[in-house]
PDB file as gemmi writes it, atoms N, CA and C in Angstrom:
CRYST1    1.000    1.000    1.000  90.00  90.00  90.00 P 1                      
ATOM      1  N   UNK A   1       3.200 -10.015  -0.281  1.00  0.00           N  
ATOM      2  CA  UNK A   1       2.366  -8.940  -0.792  1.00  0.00           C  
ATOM      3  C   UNK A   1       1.760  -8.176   0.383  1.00  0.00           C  
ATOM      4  N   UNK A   2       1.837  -6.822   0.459  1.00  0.00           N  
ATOM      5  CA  UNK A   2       0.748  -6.006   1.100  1.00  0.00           C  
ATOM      6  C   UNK A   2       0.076  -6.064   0.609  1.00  0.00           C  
ATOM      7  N   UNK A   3      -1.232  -6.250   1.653  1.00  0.00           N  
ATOM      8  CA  UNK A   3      -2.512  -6.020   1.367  1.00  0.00           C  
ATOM      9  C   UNK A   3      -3.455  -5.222   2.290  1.00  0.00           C  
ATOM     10  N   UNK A   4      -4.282  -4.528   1.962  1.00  0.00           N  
ATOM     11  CA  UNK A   4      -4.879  -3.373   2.821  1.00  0.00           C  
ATOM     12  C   UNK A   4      -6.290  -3.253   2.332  1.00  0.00           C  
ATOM     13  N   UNK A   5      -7.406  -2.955   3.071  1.00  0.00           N  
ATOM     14  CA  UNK A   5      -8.618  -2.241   2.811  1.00  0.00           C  
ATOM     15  C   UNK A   5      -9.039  -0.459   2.988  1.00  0.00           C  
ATOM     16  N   UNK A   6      -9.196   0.231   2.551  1.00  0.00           N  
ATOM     17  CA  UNK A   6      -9.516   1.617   2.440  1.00  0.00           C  
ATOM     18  C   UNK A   6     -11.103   1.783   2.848  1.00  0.00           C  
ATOM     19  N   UNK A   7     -11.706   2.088   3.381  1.00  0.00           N  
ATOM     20  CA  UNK A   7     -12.928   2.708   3.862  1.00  0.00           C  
ATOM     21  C   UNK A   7     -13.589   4.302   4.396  1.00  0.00           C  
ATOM     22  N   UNK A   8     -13.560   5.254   2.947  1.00  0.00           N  
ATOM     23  CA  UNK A   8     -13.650   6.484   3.495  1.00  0.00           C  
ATOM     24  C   UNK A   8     -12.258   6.764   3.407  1.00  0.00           C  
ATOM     25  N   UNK A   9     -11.731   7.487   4.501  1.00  0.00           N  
ATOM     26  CA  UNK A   9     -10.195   7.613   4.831  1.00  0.00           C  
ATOM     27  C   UNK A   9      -8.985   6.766   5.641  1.00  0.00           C  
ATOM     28  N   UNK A  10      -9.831   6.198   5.698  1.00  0.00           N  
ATOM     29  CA  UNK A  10      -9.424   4.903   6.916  1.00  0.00           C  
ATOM     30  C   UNK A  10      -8.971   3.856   6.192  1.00  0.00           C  
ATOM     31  N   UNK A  11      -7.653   3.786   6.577  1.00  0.00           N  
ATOM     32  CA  UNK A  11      -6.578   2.725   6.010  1.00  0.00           C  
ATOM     33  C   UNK A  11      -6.365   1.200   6.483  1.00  0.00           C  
ATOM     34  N   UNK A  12      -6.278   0.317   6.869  1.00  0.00           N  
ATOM     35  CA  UNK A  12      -6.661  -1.492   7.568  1.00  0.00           C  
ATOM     36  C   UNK A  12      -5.476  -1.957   6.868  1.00  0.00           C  
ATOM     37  N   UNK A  13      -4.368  -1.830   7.066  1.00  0.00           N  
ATOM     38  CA  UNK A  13      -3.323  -3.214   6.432  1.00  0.00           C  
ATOM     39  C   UNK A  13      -3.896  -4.595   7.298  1.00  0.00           C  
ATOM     40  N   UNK A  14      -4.204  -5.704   6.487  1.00  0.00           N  
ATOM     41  CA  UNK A  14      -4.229  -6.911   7.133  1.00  0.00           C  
ATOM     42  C   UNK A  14      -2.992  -7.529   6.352  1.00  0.00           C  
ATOM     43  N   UNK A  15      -2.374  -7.283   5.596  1.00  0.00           N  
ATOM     44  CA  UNK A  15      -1.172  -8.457   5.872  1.00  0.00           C  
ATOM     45  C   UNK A  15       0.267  -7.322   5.234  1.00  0.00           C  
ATOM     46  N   UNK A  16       1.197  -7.288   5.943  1.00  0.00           N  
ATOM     47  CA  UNK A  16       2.479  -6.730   5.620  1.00  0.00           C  
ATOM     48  C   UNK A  16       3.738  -6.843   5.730  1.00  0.00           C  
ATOM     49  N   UNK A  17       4.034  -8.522   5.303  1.00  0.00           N  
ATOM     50  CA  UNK A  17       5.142  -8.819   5.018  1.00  0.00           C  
ATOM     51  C   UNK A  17       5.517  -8.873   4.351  1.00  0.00           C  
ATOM     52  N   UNK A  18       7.343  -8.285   4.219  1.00  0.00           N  
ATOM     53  CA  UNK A  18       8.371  -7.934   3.097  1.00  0.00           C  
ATOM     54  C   UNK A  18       9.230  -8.755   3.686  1.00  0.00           C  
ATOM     55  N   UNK A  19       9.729  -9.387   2.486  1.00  0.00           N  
ATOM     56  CA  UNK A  19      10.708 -10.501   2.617  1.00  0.00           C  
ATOM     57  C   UNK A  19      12.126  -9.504   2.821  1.00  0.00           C  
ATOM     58  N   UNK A  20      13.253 -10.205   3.042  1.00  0.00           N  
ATOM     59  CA  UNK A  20      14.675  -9.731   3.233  1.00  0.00           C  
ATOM     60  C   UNK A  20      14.780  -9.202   2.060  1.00  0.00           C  
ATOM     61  N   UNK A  21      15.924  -8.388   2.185  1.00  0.00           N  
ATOM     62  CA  UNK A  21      16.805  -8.262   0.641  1.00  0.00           C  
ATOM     63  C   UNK A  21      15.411  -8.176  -0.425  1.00  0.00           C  
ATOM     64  N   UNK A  22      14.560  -7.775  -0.229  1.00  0.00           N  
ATOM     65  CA  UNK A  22      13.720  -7.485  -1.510  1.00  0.00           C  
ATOM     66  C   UNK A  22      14.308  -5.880  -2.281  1.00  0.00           C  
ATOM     67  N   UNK A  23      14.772  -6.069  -3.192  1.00  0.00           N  
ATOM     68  CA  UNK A  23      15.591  -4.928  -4.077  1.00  0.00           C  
ATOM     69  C   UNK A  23      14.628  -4.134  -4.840  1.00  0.00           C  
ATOM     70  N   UNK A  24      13.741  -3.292  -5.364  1.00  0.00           N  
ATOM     71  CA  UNK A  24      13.020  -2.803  -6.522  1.00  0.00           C  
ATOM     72  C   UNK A  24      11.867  -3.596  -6.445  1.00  0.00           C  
ATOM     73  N   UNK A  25      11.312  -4.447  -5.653  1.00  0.00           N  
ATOM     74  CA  UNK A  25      10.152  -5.306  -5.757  1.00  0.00           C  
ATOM     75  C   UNK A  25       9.464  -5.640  -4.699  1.00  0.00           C  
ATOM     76  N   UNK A  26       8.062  -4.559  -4.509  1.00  0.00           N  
ATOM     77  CA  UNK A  26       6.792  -4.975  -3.943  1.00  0.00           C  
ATOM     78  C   UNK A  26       5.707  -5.142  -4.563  1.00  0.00           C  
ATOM     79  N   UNK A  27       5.394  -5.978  -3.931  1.00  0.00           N  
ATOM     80  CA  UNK A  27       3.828  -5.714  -4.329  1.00  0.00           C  
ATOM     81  C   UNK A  27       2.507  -5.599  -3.563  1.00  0.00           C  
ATOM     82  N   UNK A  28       1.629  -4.721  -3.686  1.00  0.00           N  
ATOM     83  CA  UNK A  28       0.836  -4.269  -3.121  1.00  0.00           C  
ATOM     84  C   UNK A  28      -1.099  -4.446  -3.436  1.00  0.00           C  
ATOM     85  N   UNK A  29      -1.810  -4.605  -2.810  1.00  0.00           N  
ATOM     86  CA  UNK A  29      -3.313  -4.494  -3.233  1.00  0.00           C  
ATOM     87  C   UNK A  29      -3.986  -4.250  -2.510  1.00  0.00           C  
ATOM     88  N   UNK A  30      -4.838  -3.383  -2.470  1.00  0.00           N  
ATOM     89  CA  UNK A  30      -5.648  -2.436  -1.812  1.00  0.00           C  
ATOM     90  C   UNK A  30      -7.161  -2.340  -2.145  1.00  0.00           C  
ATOM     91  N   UNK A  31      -8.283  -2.673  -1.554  1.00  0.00           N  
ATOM     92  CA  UNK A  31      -9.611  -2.943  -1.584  1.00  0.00           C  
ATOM     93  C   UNK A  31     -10.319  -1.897  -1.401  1.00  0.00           C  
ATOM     94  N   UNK A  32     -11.035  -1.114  -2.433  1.00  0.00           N  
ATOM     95  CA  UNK A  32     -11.759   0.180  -1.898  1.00  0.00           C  
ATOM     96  C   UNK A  32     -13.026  -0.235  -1.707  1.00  0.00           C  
ATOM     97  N   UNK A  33     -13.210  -0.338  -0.309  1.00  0.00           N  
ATOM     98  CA  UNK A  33     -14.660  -0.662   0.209  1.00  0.00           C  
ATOM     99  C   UNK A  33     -16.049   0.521  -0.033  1.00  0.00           C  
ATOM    100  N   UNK A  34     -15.667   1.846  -0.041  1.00  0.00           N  
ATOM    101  CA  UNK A  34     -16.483   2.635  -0.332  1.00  0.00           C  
ATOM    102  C   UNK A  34     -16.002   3.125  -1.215  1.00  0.00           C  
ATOM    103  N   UNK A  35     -17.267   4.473  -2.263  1.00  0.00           N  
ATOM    104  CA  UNK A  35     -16.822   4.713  -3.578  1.00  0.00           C  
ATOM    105  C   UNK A  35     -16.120   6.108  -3.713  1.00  0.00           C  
ATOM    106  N   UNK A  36     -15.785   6.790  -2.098  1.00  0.00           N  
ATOM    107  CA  UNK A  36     -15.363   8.083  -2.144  1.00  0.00           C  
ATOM    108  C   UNK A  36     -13.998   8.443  -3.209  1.00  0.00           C  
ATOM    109  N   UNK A  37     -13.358   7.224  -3.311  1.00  0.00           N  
ATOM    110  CA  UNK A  37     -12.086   6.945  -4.330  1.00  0.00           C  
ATOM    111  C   UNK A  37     -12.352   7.074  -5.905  1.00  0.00           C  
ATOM    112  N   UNK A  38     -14.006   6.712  -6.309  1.00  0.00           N  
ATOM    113  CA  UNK A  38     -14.413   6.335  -7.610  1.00  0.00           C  
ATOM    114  C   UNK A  38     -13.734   7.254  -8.730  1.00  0.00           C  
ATOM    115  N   UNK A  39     -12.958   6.879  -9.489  1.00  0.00           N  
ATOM    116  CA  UNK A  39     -12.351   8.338 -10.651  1.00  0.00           C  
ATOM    117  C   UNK A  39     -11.135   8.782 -10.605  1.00  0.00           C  
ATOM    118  N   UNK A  40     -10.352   8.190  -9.575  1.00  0.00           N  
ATOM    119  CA  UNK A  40      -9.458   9.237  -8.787  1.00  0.00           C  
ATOM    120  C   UNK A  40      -8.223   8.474  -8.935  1.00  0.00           C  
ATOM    121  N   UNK A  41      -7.173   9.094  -9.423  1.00  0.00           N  
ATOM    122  CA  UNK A  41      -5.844   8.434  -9.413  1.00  0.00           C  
ATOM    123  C   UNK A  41      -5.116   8.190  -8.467  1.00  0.00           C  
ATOM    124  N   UNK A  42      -4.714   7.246  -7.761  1.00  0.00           N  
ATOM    125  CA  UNK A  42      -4.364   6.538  -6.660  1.00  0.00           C  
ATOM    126  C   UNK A  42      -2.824   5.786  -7.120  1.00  0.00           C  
ATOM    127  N   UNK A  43      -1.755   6.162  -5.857  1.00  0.00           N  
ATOM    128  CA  UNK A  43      -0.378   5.579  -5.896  1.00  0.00           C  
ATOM    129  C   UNK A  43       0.018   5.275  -4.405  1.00  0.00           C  
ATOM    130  N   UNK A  44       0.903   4.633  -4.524  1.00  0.00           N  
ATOM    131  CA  UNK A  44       1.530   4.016  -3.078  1.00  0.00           C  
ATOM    132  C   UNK A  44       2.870   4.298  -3.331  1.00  0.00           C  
ATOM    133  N   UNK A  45       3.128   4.855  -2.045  1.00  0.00           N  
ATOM    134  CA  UNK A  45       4.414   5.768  -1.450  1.00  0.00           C  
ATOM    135  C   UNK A  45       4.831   4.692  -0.491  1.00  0.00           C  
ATOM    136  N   UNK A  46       6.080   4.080  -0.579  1.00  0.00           N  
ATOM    137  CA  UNK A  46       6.558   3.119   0.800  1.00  0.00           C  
ATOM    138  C   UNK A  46       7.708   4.050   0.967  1.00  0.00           C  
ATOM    139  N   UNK A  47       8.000   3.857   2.502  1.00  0.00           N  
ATOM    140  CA  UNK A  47       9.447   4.516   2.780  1.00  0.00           C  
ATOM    141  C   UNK A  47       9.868   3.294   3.446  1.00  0.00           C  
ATOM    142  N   UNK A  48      11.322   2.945   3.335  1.00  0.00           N  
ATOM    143  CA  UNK A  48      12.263   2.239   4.643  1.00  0.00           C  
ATOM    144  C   UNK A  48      12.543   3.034   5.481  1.00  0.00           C  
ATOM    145  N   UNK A  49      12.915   1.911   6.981  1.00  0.00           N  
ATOM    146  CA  UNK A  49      13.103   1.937   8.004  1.00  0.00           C  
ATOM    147  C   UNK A  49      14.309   2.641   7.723  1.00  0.00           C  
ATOM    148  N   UNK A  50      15.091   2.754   7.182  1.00  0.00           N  
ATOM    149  CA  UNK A  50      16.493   3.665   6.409  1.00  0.00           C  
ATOM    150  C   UNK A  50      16.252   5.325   5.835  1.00  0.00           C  
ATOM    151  N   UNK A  51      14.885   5.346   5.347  1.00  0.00           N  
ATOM    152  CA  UNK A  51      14.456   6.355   4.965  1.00  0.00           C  
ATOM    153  C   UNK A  51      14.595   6.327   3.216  1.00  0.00           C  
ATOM    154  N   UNK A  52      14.761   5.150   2.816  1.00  0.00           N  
ATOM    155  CA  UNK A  52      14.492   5.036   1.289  1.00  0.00           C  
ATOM    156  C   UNK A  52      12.974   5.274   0.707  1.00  0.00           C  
ATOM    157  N   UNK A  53      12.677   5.753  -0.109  1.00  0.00           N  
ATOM    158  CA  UNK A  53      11.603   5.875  -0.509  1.00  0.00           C  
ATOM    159  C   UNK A  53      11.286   5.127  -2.081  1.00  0.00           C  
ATOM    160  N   UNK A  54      10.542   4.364  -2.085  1.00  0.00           N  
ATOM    161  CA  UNK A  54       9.741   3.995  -3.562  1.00  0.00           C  
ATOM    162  C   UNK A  54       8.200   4.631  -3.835  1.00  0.00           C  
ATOM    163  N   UNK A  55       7.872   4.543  -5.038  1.00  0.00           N  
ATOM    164  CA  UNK A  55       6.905   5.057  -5.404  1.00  0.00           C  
ATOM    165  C   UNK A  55       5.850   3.999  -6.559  1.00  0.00           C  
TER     166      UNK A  55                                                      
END                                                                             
């Protein structure tokens, strides 16, 4: 799992390992430390090192 903290605009991955061969499946969680986010619809964009993109 990624996992990350948000503060303001400021992004902190503390852990980001993806296993091999992971096909259609991450998973992600993200900690909003401040409330500038409060209301607001929020998504995660990954790209590969290939230039694949998920959403």
């Amino acid at each position: 799992m990624i996992t990350g903290q948000i503060v303001r605009q400021h992004l902190k991955l503390n852990d980001t390992h993806v296993v091999a061969d992971t096909i259609d499946y991450l998973e992600a969680k993200f900690i909003f430390r401040t409330d500038d986010w409060d209301g607001l619809g929020k998504w995660v964009h990954f790209a590969g090192s290939d230039g694949t993109m998920m959403e």
